[in-house]
The first five atom37 places (N, CA, C, CB, O) and aatype in JSON, in Angstrom:
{
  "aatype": [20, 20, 20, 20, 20, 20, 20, 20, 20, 20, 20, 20, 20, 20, 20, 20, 20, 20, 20, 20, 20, 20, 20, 20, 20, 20, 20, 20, 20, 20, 20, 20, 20, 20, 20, 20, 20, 20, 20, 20, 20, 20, 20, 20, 20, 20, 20, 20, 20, 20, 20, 20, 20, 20, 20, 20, 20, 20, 20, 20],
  "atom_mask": [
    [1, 1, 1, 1, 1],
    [1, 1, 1, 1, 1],
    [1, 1, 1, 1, 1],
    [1, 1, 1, 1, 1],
    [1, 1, 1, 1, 1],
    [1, 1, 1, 1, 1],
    [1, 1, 1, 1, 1],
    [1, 1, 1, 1, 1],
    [1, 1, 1, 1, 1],
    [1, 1, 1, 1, 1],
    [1, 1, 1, 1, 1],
    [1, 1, 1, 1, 1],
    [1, 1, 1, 1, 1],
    [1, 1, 1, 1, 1],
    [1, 1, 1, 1, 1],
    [1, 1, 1, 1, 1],
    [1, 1, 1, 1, 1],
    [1, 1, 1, 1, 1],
    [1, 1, 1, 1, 1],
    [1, 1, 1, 1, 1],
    [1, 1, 1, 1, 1],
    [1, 1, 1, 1, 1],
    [1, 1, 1, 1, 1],
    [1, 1, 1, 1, 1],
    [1, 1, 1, 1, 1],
    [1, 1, 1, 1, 1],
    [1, 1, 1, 1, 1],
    [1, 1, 1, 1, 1],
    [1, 1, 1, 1, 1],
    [1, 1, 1, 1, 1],
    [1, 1, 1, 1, 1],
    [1, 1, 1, 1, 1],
    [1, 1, 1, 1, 1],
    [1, 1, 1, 1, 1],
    [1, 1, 1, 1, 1],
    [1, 1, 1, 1, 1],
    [1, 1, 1, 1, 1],
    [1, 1, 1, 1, 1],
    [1, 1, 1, 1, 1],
    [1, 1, 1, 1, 1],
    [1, 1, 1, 1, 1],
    [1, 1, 1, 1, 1],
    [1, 1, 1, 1, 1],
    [1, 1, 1, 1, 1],
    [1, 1, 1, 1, 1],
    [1, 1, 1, 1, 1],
    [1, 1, 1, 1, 1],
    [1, 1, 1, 1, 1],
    [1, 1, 1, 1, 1],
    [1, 1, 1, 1, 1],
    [1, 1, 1, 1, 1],
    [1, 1, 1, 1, 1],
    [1, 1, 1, 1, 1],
    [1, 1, 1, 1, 1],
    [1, 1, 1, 1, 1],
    [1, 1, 1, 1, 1],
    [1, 1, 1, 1, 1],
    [1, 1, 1, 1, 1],
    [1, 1, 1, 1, 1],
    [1, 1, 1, 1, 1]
  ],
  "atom_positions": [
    [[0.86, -1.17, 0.0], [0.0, 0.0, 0.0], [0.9, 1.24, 0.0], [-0.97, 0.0, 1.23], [1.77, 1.42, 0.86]],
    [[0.67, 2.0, -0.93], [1.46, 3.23, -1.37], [0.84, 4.37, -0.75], [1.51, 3.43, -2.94], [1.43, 5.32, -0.24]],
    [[-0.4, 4.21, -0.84], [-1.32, 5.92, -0.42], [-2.45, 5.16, 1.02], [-2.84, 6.79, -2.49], [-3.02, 4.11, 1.32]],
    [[-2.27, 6.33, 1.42], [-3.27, 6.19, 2.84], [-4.24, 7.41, 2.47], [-2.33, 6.47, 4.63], [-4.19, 8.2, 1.53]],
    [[-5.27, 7.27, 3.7], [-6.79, 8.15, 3.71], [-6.08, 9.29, 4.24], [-8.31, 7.57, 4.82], [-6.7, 10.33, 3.99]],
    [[-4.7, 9.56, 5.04], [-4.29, 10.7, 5.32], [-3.59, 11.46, 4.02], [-3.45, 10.5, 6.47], [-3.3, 12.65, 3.89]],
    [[-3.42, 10.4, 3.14], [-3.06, 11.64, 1.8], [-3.69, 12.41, 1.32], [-2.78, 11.34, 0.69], [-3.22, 13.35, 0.68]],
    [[-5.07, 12.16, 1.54], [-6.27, 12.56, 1.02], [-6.23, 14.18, 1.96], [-7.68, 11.26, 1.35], [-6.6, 15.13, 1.27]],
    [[-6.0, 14.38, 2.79], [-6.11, 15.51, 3.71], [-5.4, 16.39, 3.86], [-6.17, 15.29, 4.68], [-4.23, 16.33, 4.24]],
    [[-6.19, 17.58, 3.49], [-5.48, 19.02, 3.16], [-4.5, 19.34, 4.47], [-6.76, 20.39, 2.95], [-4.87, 18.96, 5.58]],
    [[-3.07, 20.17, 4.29], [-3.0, 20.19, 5.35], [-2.1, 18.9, 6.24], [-4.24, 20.37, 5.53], [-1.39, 19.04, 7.23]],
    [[-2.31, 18.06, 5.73], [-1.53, 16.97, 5.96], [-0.33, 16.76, 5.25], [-2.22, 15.98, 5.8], [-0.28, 16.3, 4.12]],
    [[0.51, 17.06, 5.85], [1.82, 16.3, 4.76], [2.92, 15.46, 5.47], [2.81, 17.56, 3.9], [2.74, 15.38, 6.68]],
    [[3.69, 15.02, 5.13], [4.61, 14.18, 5.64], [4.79, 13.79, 7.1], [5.65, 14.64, 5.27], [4.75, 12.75, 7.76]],
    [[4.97, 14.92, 7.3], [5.63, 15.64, 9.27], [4.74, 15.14, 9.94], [5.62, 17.61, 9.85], [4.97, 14.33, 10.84]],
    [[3.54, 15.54, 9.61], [1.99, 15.57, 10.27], [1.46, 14.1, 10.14], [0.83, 16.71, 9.38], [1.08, 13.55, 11.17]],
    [[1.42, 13.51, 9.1], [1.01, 12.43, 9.16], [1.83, 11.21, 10.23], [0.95, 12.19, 7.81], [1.31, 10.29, 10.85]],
    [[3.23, 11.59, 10.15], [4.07, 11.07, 10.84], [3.4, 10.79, 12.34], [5.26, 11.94, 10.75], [2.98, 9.75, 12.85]],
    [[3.47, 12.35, 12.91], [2.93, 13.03, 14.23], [1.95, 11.99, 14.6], [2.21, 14.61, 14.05], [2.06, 11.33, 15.64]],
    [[0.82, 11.83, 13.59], [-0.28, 11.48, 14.01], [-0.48, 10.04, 13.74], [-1.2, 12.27, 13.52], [-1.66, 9.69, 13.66]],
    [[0.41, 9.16, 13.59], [0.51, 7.77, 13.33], [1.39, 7.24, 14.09], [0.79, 7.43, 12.08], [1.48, 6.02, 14.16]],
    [[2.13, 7.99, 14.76], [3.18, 7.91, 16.06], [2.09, 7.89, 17.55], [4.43, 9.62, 16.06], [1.85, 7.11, 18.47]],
    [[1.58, 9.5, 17.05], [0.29, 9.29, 18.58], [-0.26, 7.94, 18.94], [-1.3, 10.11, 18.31], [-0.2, 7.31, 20.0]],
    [[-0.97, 7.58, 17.44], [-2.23, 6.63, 18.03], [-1.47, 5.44, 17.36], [-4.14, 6.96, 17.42], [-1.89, 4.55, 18.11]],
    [[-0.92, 5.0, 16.77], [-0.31, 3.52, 16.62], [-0.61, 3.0, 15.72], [-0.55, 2.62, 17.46], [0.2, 2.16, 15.31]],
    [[-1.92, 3.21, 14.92], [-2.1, 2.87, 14.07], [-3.41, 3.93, 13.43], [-2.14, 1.52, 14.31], [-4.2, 4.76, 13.88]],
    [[-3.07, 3.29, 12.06], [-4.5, 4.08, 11.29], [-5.95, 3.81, 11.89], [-4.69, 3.52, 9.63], [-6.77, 4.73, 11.95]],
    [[-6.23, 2.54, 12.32], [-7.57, 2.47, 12.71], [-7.58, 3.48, 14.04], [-8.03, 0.84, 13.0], [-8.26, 4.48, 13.8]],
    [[-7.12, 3.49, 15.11], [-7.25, 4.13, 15.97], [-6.89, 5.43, 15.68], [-6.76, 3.63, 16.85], [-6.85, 6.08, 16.73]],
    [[-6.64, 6.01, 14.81], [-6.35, 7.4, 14.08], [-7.64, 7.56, 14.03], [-5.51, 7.53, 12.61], [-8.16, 8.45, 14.72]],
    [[-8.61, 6.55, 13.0], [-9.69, 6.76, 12.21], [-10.94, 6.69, 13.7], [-9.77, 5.4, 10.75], [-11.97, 7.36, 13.76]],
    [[-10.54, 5.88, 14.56], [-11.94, 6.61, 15.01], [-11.23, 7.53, 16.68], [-13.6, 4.99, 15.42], [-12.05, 7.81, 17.56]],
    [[-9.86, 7.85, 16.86], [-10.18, 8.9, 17.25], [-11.21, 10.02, 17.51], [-9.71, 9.08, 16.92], [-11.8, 10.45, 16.52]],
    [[-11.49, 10.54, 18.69], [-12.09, 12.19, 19.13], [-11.58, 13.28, 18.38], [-11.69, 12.68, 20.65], [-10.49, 13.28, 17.8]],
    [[-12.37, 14.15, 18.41], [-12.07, 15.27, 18.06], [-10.87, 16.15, 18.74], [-13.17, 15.8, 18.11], [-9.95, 16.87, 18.34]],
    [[-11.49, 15.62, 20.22], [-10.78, 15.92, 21.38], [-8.86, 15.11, 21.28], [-11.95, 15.19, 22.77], [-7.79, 15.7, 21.13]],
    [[-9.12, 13.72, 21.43], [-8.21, 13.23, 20.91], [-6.92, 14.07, 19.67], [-8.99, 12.23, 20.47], [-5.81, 14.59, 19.61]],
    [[-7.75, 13.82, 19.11], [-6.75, 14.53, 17.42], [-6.4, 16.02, 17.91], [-8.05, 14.75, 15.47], [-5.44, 16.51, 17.32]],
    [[-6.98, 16.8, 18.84], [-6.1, 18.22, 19.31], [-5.09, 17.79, 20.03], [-6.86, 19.35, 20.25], [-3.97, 18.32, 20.03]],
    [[-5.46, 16.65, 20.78], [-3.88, 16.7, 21.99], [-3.04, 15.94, 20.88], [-3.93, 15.52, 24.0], [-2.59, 14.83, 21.16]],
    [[-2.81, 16.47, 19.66], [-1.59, 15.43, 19.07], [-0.8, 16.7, 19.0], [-1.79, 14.37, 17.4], [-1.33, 17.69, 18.5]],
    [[0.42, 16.75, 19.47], [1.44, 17.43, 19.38], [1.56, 17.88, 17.64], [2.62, 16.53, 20.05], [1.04, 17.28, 16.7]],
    [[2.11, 18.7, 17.6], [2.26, 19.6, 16.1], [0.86, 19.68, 15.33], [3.43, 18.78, 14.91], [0.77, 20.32, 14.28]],
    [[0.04, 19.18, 15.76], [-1.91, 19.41, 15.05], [-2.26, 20.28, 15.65], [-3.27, 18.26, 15.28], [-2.51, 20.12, 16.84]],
    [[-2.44, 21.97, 14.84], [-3.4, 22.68, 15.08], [-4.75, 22.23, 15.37], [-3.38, 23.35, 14.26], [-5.31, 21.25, 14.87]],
    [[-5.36, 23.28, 16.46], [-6.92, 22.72, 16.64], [-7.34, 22.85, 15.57], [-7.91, 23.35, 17.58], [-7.5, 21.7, 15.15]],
    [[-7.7, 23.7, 14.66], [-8.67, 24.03, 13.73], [-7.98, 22.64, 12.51], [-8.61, 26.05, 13.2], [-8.75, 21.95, 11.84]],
    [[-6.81, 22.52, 12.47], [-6.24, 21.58, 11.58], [-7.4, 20.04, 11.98], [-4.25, 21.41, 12.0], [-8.25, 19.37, 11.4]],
    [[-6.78, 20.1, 13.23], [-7.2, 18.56, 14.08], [-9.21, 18.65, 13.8], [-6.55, 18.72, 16.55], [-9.8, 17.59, 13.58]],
    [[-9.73, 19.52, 13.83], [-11.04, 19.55, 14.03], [-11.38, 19.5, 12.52], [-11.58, 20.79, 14.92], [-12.47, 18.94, 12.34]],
    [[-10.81, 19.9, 11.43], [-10.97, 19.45, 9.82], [-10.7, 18.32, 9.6], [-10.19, 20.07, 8.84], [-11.45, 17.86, 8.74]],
    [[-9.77, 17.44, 10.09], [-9.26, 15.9, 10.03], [-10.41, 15.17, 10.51], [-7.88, 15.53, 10.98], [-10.85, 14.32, 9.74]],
    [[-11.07, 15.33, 11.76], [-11.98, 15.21, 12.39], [-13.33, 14.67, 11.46], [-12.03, 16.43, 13.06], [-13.92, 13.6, 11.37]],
    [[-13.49, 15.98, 10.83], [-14.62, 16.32, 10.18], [-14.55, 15.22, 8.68], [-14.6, 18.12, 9.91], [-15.41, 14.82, 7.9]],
    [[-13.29, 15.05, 8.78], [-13.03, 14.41, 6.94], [-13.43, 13.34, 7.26], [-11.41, 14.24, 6.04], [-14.44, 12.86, 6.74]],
    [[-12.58, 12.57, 8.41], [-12.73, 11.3, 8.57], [-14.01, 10.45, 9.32], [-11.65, 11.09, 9.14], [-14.15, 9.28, 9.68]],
    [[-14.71, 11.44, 9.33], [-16.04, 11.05, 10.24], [-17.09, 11.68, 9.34], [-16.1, 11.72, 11.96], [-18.21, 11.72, 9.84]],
    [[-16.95, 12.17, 8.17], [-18.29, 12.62, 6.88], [-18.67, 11.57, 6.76], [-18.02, 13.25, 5.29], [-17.96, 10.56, 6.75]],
    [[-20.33, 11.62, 6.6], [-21.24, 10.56, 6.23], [-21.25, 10.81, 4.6], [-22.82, 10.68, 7.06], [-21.23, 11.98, 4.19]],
    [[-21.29, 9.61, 3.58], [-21.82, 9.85, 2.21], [-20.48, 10.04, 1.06], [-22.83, 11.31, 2.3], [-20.72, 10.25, -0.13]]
  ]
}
């Protein structure tokens, strides 16, 4: 697997994705992360963390 659902996300690039796959350990627990959760990740802006939020939890 070459591309992940975090490529997909504005705002996301290398560093960040890093950050946030280091936090939680893996992608699934990325994916259903809090909102709350995804702010306490070190180098994730809130407003960043609360758009990630929003991507990965859209219905449709």
């Amino acid at each position: 697997m070459t591309r992940s659902l975090l490529d997909e996300l504005p705002g996301v690039g290398p560093v960040r994705k890093r950050a946030l796959l280091t936090h939680f350990g893996s992608p699934e627990r990325l994916v259903g992360a809090s909102r709350e959760e995804l702010e306490a990740v070190p180098g994730i802006p809130g407003k960043l963390a609360r758009e990630i939020h929003r991507q990965l939890h859209k219905i449709g």
